[in-house]
FIVOVEX-627307 format. One record per residue (C-alpha): residue number from 1; residue in three letters; x, y, z. Coordinates in Angstrom, 1 decimal. Each point is the difference from the previous one (the first is absolute). Last residue first. Layout:
BEGIN
PT   seq   type        X        Y        Z
PT   NUM    ala        X        Y        Z
...
This chain:
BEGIN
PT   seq   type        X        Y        Z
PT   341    unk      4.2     -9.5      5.2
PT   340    unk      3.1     -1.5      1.2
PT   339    unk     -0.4     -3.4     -2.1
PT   338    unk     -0.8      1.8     -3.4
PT   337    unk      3.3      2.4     -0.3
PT   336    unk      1.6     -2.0     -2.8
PT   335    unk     -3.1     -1.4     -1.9
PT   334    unk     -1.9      3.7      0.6
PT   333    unk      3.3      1.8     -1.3
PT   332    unk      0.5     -2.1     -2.8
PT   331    unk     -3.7      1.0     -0.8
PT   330    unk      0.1      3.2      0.3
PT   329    unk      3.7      0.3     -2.4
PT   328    unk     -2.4     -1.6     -2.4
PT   327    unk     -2.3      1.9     -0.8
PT   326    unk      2.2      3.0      0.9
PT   325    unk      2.6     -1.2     -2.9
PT   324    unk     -3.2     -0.6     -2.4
PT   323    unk     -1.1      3.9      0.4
PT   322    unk      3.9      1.1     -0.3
PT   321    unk      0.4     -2.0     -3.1
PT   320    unk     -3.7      1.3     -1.2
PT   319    unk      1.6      3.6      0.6
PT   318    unk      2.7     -1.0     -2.0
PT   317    unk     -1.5     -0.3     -2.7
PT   316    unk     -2.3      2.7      0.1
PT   315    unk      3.3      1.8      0.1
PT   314    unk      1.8     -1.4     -3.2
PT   313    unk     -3.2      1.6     -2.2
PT   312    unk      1.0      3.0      1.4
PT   311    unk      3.6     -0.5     -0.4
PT   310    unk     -0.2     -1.6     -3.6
PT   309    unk     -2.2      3.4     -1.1
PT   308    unk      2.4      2.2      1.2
PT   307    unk      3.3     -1.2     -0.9
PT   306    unk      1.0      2.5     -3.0
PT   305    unk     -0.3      2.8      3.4
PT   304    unk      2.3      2.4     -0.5
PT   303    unk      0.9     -0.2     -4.0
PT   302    unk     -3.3     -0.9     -1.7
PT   301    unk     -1.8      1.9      2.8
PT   300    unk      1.9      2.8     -1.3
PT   299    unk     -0.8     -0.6     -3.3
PT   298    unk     -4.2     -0.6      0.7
PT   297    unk      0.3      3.5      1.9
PT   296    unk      1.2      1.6     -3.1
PT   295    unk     -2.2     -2.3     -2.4
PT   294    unk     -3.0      1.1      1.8
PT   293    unk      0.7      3.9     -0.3
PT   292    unk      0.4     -0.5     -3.6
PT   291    unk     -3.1     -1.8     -0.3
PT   290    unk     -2.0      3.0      1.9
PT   289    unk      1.7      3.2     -1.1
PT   288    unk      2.8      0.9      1.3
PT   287    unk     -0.2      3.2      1.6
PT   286    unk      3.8      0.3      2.5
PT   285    unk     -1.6      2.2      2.1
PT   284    unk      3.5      2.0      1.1
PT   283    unk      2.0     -1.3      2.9
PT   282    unk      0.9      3.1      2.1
PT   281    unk     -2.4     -1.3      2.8
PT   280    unk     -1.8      3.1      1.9
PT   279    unk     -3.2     -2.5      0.3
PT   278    unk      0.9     -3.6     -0.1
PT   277    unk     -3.0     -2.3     -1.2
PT   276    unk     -2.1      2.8     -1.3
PT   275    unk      3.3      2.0     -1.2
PT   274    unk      1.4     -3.1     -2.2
PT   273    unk     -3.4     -0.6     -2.0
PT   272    unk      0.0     -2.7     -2.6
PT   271    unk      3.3     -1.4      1.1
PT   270    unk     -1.5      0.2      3.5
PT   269    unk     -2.7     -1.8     -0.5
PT   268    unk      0.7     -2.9     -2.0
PT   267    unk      3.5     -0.6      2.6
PT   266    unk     -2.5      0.5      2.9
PT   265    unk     -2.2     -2.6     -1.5
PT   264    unk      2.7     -2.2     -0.4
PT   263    unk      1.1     -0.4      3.3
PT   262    unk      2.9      1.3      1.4
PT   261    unk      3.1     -0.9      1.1
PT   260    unk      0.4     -2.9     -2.6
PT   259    unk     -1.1      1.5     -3.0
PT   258    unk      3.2      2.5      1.0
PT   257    unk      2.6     -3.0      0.1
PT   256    unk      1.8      1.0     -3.5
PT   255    unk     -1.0      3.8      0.4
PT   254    unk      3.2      1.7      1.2
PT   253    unk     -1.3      3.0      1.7
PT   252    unk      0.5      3.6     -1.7
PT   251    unk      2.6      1.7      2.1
PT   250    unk     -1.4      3.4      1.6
PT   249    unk     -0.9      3.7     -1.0
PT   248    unk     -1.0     -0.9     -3.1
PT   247    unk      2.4      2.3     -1.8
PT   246    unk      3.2     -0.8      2.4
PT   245    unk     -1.0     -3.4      0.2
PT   244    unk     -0.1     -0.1     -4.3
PT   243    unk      3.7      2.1     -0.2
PT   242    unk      1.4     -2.6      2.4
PT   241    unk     -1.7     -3.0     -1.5
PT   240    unk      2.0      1.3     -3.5
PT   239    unk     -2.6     -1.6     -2.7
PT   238    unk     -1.6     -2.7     -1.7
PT   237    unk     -0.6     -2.2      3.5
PT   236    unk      0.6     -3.2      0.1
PT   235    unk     -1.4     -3.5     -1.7
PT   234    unk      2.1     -3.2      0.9
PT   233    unk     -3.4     -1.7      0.7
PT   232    unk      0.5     -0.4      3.4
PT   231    unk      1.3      2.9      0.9
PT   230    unk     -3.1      2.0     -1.2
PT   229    unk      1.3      4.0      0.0
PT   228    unk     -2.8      2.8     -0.1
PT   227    unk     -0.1      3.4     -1.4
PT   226    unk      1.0     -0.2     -3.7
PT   225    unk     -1.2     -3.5      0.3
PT   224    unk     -3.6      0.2      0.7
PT   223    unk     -2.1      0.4     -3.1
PT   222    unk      2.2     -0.5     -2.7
PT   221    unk      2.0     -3.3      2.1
PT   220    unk     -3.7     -1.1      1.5
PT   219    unk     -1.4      0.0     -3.7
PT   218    unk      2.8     -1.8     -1.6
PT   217    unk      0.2     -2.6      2.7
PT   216    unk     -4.0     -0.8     -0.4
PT   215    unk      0.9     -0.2     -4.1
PT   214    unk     -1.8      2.7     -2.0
PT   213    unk     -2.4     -0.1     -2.5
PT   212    unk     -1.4      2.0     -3.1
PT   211    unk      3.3      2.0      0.7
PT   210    unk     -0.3      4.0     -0.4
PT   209    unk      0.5      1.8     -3.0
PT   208    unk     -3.3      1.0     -1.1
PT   207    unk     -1.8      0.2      4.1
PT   206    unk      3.1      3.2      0.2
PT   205    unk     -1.5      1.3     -3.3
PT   204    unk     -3.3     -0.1      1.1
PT   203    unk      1.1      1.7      3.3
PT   202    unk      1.6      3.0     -1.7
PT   201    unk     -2.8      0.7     -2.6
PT   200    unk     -2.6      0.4      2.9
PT   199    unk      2.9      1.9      1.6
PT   198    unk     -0.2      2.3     -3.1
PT   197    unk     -3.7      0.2     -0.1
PT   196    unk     -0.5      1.1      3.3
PT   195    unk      3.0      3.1     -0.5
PT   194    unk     -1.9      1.1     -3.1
PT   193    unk      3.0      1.0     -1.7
PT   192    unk      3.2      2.2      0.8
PT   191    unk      2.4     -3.1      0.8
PT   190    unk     -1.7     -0.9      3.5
PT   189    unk      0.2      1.1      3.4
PT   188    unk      1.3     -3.5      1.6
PT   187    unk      0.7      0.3      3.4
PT   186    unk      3.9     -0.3      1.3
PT   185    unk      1.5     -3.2      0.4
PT   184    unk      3.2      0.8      2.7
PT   183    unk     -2.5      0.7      2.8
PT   182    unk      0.4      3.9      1.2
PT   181    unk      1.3      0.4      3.6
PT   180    unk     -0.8      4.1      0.7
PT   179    unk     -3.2     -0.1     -2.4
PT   178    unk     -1.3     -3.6      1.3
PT   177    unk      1.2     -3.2      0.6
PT   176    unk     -0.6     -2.1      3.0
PT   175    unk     -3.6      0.6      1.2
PT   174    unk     -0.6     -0.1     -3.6
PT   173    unk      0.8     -4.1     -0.5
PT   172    unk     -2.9     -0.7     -1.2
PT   171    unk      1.1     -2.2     -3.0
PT   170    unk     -3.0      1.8     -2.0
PT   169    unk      0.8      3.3      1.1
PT   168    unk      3.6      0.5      0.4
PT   167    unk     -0.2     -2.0     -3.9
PT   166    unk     -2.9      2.8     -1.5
PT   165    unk     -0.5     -0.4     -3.5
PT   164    unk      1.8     -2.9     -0.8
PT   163    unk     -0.7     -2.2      3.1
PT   162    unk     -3.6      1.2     -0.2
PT   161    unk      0.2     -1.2     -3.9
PT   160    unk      1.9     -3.2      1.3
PT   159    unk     -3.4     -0.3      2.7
PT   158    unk     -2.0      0.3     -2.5
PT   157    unk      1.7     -2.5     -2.3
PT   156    unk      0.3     -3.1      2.7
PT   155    unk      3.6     -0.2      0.5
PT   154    unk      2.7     -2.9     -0.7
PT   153    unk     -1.0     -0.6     -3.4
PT   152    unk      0.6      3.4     -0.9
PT   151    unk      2.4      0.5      2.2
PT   150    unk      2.6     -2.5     -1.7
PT   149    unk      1.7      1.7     -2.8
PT   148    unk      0.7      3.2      2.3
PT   147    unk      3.3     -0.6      1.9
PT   146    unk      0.0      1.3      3.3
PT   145    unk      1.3      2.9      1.2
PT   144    unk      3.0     -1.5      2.2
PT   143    unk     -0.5      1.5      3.9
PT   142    unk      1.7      3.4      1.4
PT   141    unk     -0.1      1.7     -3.0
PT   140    unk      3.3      0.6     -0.7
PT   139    unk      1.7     -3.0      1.9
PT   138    unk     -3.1     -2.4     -1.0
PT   137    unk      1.1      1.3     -3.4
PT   136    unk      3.5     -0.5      0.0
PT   135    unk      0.0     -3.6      1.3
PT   134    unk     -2.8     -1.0     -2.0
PT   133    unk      2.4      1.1     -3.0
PT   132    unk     -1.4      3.4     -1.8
PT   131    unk     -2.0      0.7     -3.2
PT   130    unk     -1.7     -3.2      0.1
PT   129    unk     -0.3     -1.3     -3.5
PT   128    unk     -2.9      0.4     -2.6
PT   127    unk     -0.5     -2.5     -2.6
PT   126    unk     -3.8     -0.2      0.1
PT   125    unk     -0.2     -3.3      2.8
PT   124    unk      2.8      1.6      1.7
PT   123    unk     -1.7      3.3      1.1
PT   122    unk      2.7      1.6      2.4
PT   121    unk     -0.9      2.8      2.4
PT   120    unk      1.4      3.1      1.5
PT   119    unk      0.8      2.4     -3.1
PT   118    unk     -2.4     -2.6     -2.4
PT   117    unk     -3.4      1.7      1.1
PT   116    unk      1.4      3.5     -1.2
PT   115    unk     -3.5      0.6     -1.0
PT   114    unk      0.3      0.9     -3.2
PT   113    unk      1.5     -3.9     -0.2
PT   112    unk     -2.8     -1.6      1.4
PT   111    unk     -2.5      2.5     -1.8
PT   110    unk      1.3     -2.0     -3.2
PT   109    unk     -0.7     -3.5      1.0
PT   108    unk     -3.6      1.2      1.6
PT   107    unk     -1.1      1.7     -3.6
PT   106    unk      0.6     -3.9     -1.1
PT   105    unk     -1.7     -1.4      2.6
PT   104    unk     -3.0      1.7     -0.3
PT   103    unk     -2.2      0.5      3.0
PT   102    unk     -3.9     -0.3     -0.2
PT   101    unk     -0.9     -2.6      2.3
PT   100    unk      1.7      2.2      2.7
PT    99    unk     -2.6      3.4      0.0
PT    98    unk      1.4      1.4      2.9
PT    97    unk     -2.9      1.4      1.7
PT    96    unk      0.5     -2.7      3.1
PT    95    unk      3.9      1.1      0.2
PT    94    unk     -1.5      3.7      0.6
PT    93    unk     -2.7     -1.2      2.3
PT    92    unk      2.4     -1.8      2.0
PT    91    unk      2.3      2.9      0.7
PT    90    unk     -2.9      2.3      1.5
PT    89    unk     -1.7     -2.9      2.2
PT    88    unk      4.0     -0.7      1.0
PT    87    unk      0.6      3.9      0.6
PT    86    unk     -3.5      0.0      2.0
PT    85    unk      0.5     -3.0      1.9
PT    84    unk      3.8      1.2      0.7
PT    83    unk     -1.7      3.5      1.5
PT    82    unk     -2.8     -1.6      2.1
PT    81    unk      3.1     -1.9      1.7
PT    80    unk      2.0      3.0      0.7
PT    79    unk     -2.8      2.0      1.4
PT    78    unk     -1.0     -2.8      2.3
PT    77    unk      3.4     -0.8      0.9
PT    76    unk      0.5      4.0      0.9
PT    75    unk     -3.1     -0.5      2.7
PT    74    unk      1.3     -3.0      1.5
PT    73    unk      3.1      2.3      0.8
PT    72    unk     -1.8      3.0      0.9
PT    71    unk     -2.4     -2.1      1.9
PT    70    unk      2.6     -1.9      1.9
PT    69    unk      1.9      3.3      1.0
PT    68    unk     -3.3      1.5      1.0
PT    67    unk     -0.8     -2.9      2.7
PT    66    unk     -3.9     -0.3      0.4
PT    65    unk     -0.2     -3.8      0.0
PT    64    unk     -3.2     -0.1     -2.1
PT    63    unk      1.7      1.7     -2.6
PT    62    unk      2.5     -2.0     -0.4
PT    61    unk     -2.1     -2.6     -0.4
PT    60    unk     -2.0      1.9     -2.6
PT    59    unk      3.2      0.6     -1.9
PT    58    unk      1.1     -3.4      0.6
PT    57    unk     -3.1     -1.4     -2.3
PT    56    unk      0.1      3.1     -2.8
PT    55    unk      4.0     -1.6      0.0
PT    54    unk     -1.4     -3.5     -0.6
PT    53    unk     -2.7      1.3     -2.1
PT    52    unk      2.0      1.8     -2.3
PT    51    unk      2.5     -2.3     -0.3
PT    50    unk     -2.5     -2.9     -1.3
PT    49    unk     -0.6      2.6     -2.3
PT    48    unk      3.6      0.3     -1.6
PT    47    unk      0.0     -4.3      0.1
PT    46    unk     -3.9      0.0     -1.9
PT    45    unk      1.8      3.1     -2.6
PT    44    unk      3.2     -2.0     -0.5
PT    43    unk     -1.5     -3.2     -0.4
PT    42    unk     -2.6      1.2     -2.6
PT    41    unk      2.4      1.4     -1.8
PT    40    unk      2.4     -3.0      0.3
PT    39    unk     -2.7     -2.4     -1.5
PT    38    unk      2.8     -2.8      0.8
PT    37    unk     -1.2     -0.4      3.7
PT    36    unk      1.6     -1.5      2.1
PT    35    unk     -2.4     -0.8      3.3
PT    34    unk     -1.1      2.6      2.0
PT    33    unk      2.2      0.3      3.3
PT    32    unk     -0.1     -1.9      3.7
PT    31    unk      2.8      1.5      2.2
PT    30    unk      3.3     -1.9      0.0
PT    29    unk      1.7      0.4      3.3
PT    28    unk     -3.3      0.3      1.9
PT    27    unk     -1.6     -2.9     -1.8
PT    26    unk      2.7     -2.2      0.0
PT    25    unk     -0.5     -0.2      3.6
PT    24    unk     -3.2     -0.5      0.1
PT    23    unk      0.4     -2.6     -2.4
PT    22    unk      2.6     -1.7      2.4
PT    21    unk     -2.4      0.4      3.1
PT    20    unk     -2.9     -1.6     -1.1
PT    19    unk      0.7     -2.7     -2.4
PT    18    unk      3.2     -1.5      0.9
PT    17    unk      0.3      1.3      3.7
PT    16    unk     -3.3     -1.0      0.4
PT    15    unk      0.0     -2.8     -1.5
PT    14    unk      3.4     -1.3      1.4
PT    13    unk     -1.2      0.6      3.4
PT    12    unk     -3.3     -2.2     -0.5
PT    11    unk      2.4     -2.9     -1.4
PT    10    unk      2.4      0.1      2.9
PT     9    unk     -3.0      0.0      2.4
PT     8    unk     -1.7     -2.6     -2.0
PT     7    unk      3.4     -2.2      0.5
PT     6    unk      1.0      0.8      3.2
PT     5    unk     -3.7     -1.2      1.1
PT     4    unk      0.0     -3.1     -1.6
PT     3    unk      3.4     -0.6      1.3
PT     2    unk     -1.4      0.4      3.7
PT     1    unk     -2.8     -2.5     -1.1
């Protein structure tokens, strides 16, 4: 009986620990978000919202505490946050009147050149080299521009012609460059046409030239690896780390044991969205689109965690070992212990 009882206590304090106090846990470290979303607009505007009601919320606790200095400060959140929903409403609606199904490739080809577009970044697919070394440019710039054969496969085409129009905008990364620290890809203005038009023109001729399909490596390494080393696979960073820690602020983490430390949802989430899962990060939104996204996280699950689906399916095994072992470890210790009971 006294093992009976050790056993439903030990049970009873795993399940709470397991599913009560561990979720609670993760819940304060990692506050609940929306889902990714790959409708970016609507992300944006639901996230910049969601602001406003959490700051419109302390505002009126704040309030109810009667201390000035709290009021002031909930007070200047409030103003802040009705501001970003409005710029983002604003921005949105500009990308939204952009007229994408009629872009011409061709017009796009040459408004990449009056554009300056090939001072920074290398188009390999149409011929065009990198102007500088990795090396060089991530010591320029701060991080290698990256090469431009890829995003339009990589992105979904609003968010390249937010990307294009607006990058400090549509990477939100605007609480860290501004007029005094200006980000290295300025907005485009246009070449003297109908500005709409032109990045219309632009992202049809980046979808032109871009792969049909990529490879889950080849996605990770254009997507990730200017940033991000992955040890494992023998892929580093395309750059000077010192010149990249020095623009981010801090060393990009080595991302060969990443899908390990966290799960995958944060990993969908917070490549979508890098400021809803870490506000103040200097990690831009990276802005896959769906399938690209997937075949980023599907790579570095490739490469941190190839054993996945033999170590769950291992565990129920052994789980049954255990079961069987208790069978009959109880009955060994009935036979051996039977005459003093």
């Amino acid at each position: 009986m006294r093992d009976l009882i050790a056993f439903i206590t030990i049970v009873v304090v795993t399940a709470i620990l397991y599913w009560g106090v561990e979720p609670y846990a993760h819940s304060v470290m990692h506050p609940h978000v929306a889902p990714a979303n790959f409708d970016f607009a609507q992300e944006d505007i639901d996230f910049a919202k969601s602001e406003v009601q959490n700051t419109q919320n302390a505002l009126n606790e704040a309030k109810s505490t009667q201390n000035e200095e709290a009021i002031t400060n909930a007070q200047r959140a409030f103003v802040i946050a009705n501001s970003n929903l409005a710029d983002y409403e604003a921005f949105w609606g500009e990308i939204n009147s952009i007229d994408l199904s009629k872009g011409n490739a061709q017009n796009g080809a040459e408004l990449v050149n009056l554009a300056g577009c090939g001072a920074c970044h290398g188009i390999k697919s149409a011929g065009m080299p990198e102007p500088m070394d990795a090396q060089t440019a991530s010591e320029a710039y701060g991080v290698n521009p990256p090469d431009l054969s890829d995003i339009g496969y990589l992105y979904d085409e609003k968010f390249l012609a937010a990307l294009i129009k607006d990058p400090v905008r549509a990477l939100k990364i605007g609480h860290k460059f501004g007029d005094t620290n200006p980000f290295p890809m300025t907005a485009f203005f246009g070449a003297g046409g109908d500005l709409n038009q032109e990045v219309a023109d632009l992202v049809a001729y980046f979808k032109s030239i871009a792969p049909k399909e990529m490879s889950n490596k080849d996605a990770f390494i254009s997507a990730c690896a200017r940033c991000h080393d992955m040890k494992y696979a023998q892929i580093y960073t395309q750059g000077n780390k010192q010149s990249l820690a020095a623009y981010l602020g801090t060393t990009p983490p080595d991302l060969s044991m990443y899908i390990r430390s966290r799960s995958m949802d944060y990993l969908h989430n917070f490549i979508n969205d890098t400021q809803k899962m870490l506000p103040g990060t200097s990690m831009p939104r990276v802005g896959l689109n769906e399938k690209a996204q997937n075949q980023v996280i599907a790579y570095m699950e490739e490469v941190g965690d190839s054993k996945k689906a033999q170590r769950e399916s291992l565990g129920w095994w052994i789980m049954g070992y255990f079961f069987i072992l208790g069978i009959f470890a109880v009955l060994w210790k009935r036979k051996v212990w039977k005459d003093l009971h």
